[in-house]
ROSE-4610 file (N, C-alpha, C; in Angstrom, 1 decimal, always signed):
// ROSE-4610
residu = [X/X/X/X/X/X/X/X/X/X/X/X/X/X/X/X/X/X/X/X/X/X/X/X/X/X/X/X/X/X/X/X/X/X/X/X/X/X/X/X/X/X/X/X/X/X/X/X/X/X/X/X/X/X/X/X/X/X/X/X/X/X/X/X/X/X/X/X/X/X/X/X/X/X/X/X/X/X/X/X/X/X/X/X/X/X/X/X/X/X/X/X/X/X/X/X/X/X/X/X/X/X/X/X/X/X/X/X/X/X/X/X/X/X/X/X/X/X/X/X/X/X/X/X/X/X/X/X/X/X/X/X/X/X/X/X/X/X/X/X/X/X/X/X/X/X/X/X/X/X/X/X/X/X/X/X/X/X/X/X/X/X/X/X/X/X/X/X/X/X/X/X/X/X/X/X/X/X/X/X/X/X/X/X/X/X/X/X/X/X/X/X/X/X/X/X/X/X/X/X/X/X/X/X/X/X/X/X/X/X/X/X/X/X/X/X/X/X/X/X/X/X/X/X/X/X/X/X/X/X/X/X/X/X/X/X/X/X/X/X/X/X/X/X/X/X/X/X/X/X/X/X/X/X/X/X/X/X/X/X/X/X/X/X/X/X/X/X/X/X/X/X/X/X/X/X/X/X/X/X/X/X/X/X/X/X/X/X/X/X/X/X/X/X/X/X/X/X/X/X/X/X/X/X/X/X/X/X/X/X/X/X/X/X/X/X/X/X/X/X/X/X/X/X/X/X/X/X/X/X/X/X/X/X/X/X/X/X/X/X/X/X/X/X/X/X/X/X/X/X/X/X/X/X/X/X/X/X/X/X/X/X/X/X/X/X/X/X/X/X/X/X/X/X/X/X/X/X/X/X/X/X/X/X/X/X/X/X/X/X/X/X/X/X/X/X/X/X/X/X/X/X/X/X/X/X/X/X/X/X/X/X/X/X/X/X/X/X/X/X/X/X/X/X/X/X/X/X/X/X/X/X/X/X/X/X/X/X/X/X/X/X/X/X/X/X/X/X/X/X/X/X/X/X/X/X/X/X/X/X/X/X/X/X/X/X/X/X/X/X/X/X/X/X/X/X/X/X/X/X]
num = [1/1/1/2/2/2/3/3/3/4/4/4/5/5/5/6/6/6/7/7/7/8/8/8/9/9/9/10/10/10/11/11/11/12/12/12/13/13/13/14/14/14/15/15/15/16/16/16/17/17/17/18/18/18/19/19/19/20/20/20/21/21/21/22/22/22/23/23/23/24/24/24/25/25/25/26/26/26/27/27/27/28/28/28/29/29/29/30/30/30/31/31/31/32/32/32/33/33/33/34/34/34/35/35/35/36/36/36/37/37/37/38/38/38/39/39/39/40/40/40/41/41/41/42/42/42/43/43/43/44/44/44/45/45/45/46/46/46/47/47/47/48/48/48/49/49/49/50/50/50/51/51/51/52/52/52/53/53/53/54/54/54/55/55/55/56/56/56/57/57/57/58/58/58/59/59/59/60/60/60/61/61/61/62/62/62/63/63/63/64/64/64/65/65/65/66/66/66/67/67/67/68/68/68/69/69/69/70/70/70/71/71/71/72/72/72/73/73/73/74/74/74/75/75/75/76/76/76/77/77/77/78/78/78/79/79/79/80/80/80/81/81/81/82/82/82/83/83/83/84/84/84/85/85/85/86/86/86/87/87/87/88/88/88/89/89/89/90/90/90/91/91/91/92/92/92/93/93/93/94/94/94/95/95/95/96/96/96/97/97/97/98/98/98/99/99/99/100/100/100/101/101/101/102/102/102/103/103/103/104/104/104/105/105/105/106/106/106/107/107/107/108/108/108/109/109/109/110/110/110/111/111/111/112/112/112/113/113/113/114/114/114/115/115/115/116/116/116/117/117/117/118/118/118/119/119/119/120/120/120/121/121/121/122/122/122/123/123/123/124/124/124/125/125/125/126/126/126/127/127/127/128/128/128/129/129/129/130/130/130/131/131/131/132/132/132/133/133/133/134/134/134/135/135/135/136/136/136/137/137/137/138/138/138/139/139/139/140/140/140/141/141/141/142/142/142/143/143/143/144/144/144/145/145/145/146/146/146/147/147/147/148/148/148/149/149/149/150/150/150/151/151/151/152/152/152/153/153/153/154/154/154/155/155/155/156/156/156/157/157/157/158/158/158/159/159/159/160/160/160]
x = [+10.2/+8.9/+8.8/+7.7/+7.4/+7.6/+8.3/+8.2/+7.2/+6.7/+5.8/+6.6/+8.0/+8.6/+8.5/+8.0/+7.9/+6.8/+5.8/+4.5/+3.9/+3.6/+3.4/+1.9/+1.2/+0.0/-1.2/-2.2/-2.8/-2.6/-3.0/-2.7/-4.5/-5.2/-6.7/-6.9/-6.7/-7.5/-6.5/-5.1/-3.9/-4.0/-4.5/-4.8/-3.5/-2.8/-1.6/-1.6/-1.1/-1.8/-1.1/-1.9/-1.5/-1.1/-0.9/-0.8/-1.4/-3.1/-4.1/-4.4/-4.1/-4.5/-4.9/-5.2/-5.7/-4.8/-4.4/-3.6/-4.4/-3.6/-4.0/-2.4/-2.4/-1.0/-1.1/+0.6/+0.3/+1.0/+0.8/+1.5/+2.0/+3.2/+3.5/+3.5/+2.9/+2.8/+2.6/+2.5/+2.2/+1.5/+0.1/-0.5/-0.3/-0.3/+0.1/-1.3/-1.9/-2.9/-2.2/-3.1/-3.0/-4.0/-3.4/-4.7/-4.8/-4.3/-4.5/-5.6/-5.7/-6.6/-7.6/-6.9/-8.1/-7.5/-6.4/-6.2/-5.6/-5.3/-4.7/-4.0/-2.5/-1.4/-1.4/-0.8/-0.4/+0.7/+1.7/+3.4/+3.3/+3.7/+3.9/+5.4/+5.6/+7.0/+7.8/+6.6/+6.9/+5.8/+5.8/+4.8/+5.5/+4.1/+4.6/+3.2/+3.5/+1.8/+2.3/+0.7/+0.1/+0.2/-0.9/-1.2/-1.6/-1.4/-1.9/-2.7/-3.7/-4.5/-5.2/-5.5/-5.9/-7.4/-7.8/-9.5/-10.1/-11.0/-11.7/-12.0/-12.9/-13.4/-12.3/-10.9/-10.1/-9.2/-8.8/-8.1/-9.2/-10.6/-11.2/-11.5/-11.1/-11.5/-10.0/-8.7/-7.5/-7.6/-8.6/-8.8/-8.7/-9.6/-10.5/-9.7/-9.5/-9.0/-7.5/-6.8/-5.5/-5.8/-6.7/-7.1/-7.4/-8.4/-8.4/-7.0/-6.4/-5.7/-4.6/-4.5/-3.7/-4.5/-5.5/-7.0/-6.9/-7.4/-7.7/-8.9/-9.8/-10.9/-11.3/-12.0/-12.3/-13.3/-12.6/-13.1/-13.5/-12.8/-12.6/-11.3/-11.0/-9.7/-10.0/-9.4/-10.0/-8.8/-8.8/-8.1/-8.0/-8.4/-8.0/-8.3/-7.2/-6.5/-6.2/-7.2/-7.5/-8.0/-7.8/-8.5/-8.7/-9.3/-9.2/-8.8/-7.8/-7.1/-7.7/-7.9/-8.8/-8.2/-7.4/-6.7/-7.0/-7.0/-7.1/-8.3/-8.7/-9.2/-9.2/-7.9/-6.7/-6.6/-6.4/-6.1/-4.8/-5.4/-3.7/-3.6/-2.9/-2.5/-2.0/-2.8/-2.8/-1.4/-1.1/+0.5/+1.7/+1.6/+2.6/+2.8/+3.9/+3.9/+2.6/+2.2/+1.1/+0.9/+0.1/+0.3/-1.6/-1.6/-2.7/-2.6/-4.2/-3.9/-5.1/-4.9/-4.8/-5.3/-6.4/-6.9/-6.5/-6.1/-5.6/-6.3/-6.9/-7.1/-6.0/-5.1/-4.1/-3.9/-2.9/-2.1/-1.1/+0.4/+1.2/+1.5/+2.2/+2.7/+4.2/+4.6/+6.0/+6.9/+7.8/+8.5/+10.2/+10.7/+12.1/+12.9/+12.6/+13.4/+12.7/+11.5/+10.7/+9.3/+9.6/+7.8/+7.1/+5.9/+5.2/+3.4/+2.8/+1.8/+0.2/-0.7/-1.2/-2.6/-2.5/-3.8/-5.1/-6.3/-7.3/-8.3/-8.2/-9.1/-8.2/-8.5/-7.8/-8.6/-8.9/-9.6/-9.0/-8.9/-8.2/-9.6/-8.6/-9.7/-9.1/-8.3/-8.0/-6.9/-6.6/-5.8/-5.2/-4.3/-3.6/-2.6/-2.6/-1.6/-0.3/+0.4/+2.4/+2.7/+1.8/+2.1/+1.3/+0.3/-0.6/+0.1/+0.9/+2.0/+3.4/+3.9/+5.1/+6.2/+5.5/+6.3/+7.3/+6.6/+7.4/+8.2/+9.3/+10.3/+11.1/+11.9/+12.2/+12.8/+13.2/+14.2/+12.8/+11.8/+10.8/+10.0/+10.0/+8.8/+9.9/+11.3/+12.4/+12.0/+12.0/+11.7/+13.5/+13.3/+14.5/+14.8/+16.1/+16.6/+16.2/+15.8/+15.4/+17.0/+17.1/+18.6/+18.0/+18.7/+18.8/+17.4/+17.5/+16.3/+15.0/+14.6/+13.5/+14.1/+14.2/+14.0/+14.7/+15.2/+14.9/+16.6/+17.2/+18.7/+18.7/+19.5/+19.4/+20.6/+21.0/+21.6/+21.0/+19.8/+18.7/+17.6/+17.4/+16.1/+16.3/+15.5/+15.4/+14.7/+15.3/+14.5/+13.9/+12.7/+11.8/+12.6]
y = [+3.1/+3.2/+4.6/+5.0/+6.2/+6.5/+7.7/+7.7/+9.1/+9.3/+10.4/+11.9/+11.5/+13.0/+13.3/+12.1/+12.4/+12.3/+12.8/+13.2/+14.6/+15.4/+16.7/+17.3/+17.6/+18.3/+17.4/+17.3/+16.5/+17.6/+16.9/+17.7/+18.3/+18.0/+18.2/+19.5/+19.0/+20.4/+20.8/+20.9/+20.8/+20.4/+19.6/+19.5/+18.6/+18.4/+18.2/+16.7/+15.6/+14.0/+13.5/+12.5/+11.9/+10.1/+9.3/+8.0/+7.1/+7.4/+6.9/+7.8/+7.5/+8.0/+7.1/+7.8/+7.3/+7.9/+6.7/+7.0/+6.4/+7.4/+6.4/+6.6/+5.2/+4.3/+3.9/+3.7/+3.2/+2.0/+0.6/-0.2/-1.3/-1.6/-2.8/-3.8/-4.4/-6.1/-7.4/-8.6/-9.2/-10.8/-11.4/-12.3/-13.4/-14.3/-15.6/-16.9/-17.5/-18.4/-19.5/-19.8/-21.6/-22.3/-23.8/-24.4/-25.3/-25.7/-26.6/-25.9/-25.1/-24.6/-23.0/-22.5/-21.5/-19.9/-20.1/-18.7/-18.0/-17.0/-15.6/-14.8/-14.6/-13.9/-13.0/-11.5/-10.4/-10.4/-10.4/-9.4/-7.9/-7.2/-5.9/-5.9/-5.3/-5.3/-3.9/-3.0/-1.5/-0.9/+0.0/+0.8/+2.2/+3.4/+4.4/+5.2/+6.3/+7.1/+7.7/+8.3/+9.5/+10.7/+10.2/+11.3/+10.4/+11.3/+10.3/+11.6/+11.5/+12.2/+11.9/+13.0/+13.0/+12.8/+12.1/+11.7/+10.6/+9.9/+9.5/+10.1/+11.1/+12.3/+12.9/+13.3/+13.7/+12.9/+11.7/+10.8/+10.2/+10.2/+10.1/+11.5/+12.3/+13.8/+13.4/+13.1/+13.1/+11.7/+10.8/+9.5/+9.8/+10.5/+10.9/+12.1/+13.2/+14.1/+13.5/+12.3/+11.8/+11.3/+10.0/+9.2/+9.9/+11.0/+11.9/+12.4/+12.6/+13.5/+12.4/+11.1/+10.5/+9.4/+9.8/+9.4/+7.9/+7.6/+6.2/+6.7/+5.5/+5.5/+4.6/+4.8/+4.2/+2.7/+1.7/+0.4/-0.5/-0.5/-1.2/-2.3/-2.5/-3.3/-4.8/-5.8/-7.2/-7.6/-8.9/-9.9/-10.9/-11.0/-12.1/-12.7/-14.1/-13.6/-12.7/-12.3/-11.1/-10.2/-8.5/-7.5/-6.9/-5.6/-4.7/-3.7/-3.1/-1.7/-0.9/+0.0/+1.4/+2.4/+1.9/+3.5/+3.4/+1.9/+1.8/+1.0/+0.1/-0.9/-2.0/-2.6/-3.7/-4.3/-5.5/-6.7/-6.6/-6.7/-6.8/-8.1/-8.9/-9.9/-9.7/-10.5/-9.7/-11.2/-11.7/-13.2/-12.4/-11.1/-10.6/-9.2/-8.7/-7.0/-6.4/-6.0/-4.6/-3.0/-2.7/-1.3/-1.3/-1.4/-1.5/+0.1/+0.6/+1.8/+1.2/+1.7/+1.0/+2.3/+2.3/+3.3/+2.0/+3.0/+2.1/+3.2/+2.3/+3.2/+2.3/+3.1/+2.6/+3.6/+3.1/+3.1/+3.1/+3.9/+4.0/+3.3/+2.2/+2.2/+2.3/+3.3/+3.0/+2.7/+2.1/+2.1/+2.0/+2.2/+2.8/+1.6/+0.7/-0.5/-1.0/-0.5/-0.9/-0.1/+0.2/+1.3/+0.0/-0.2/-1.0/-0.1/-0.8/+0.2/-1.4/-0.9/-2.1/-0.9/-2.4/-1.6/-2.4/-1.6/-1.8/-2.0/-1.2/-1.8/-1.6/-2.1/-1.8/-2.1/-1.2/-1.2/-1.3/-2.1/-2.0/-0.5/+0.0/+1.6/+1.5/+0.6/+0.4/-0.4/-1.3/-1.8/-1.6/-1.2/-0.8/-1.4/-1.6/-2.1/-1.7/-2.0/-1.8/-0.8/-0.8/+0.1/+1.0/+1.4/+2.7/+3.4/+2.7/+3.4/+3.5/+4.5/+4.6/+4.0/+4.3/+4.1/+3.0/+1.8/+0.8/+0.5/+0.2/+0.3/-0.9/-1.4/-2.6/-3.5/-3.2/-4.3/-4.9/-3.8/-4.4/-5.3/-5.6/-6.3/-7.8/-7.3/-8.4/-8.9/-8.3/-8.0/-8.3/-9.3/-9.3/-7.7/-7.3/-6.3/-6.7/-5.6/-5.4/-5.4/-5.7/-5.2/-4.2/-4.0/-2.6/-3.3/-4.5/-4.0/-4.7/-4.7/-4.9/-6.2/-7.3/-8.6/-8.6/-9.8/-9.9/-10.8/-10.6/-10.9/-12.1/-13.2/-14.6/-14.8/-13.7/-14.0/-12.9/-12.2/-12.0/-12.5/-13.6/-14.4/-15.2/-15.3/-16.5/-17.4/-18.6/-20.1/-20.2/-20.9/-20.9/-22.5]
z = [+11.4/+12.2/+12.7/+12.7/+13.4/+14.4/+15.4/+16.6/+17.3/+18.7/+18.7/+17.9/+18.3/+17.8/+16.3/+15.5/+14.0/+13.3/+14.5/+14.3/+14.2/+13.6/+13.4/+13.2/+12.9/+12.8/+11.8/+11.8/+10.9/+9.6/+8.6/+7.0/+6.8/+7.4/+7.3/+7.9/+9.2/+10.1/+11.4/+11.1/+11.7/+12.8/+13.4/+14.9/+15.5/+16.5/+16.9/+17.0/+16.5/+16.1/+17.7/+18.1/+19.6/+18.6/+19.8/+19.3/+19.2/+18.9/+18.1/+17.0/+16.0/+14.4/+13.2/+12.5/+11.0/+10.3/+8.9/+8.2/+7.0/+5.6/+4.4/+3.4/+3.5/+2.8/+2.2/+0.9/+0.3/-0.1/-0.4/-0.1/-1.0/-1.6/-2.7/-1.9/-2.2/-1.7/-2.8/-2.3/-3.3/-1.9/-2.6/-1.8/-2.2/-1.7/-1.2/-1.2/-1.9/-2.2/-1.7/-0.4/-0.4/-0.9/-2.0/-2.2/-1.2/-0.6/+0.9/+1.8/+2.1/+2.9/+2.8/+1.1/+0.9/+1.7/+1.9/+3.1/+2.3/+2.3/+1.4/+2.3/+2.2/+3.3/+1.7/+2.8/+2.0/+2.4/+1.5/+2.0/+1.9/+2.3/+2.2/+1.8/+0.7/+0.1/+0.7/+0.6/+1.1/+1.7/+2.8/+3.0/+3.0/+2.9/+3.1/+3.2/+4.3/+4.3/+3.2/+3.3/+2.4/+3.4/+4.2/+5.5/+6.4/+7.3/+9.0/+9.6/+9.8/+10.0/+11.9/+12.6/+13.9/+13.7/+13.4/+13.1/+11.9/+12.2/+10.5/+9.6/+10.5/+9.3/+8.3/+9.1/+9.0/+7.7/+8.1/+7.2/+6.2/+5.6/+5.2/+3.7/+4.2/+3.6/+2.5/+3.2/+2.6/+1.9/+2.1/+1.1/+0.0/+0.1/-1.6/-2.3/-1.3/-2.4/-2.8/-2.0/-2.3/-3.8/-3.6/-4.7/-6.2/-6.0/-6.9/-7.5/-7.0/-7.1/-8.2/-7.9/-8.5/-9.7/-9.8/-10.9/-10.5/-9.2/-9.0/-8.1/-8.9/-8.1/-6.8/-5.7/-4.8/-5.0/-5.4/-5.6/-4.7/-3.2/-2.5/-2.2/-2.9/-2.9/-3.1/-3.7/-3.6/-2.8/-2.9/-2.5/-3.4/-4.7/-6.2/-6.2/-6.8/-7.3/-8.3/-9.5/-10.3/-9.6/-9.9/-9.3/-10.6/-10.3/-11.5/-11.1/-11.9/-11.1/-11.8/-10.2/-10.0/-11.0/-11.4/-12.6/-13.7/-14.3/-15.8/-16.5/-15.1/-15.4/-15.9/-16.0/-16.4/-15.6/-15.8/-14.6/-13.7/-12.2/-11.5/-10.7/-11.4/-10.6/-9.1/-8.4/-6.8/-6.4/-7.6/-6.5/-7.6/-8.0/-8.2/-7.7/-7.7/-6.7/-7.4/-6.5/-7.1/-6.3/-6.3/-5.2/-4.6/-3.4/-2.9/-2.1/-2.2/-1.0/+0.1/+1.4/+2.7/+3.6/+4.2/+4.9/+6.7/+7.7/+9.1/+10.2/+11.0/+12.5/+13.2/+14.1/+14.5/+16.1/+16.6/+17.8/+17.9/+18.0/+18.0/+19.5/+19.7/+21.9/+21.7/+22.7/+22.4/+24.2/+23.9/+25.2/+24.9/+26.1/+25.8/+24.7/+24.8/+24.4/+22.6/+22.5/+21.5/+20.9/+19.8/+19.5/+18.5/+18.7/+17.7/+17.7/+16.4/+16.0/+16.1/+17.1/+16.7/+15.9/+14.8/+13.8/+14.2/+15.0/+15.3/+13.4/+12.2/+11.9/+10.4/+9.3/+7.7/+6.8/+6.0/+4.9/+3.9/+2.7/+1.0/+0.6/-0.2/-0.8/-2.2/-2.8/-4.4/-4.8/-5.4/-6.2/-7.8/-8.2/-9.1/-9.2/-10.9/-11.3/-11.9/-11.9/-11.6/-13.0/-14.3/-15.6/-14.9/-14.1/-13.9/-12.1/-11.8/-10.7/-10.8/-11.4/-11.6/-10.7/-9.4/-8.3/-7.9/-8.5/-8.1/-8.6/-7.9/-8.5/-8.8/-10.2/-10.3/-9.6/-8.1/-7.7/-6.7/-6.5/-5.5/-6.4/-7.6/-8.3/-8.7/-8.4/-8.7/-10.4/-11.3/-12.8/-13.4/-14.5/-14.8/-15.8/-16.3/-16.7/-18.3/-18.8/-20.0/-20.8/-22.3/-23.0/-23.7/-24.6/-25.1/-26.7/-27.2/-28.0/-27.3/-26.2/-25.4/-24.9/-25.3/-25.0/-23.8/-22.7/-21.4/-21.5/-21.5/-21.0/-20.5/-20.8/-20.4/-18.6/-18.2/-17.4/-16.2/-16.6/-15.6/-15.2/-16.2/-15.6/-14.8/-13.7/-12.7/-12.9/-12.5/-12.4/-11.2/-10.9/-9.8/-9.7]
């Protein structure tokens, strides 16, 4: 978790960041469908900023030229269970890992004994799927081990 001391300048318009900011993150998760009641929980498997920016305007400017930058477009983000990822336009199963990016107005409170961040508001800004982000990495998607001529090793599969 962040603390004020590992907060540094905004990446936009350097301005010195306090402990209300905007960030845009990026996040492996995977959601949770009840059919009992219709509700949709996200895990966050991982987070990590992009930038945390001292403003909207600010963390807004670094949305876009981020997203660009990584050829995903600004979709909105779903909630599924199918989405279409913003990179390729290929289906991302939103009840297996995927990578969401996540715009936050937040609050850092900290006290001697405990720092927590409460997030006043969150936007989904794209969903991509796991071939169009390198990033993820196989122990976070828990993927059994490939062998050597592709096929799937019988003592790394799991039973549900």
């Amino acid at each position: 978790m962040n603390t004020m001391a590992d907060f540094n300048n905004c990446p936009v318009c350097n301005k010195k960041l306090n402990n209300h900011f905007y960030s845009f993150d990026r996040h492996v998760e995977v959601a949770q469908y009840s059919q009992d009641t219709g509700d949709t929980a996200h895990t966050v498997l991982r987070s990590e900023p992009i930038a945390e920016c001292c403003s909207s305007e600010c963390a807004w400017s670094s949305i876009f030229s981020g997203l660009a930058e990584r050829g995903i477009k600004h979709t909105g983000g779903g909630v599924g269970p199918i989405e279409v990822c913003a990179k390729c336009g290929g289906p991302v199963d939103m009840s297996e890992p995927h990578v969401s990016y996540v715009y936050h107005d937040q609050t850092l409170e900290e006290q001697p004994w405990l720092s927590s961040i409460t997030v006043h508001y969150a936007e989904g800004l794209a969903d991509v799927c796991v071939r169009c982000d390198g990033d993820v990495a196989a122990d976070e998607l828990n993927l059994p081990e490939p062998v050597e001529d592709g096929e799937i090793s019988a003592e790394s599969q799991t039973v549900a």
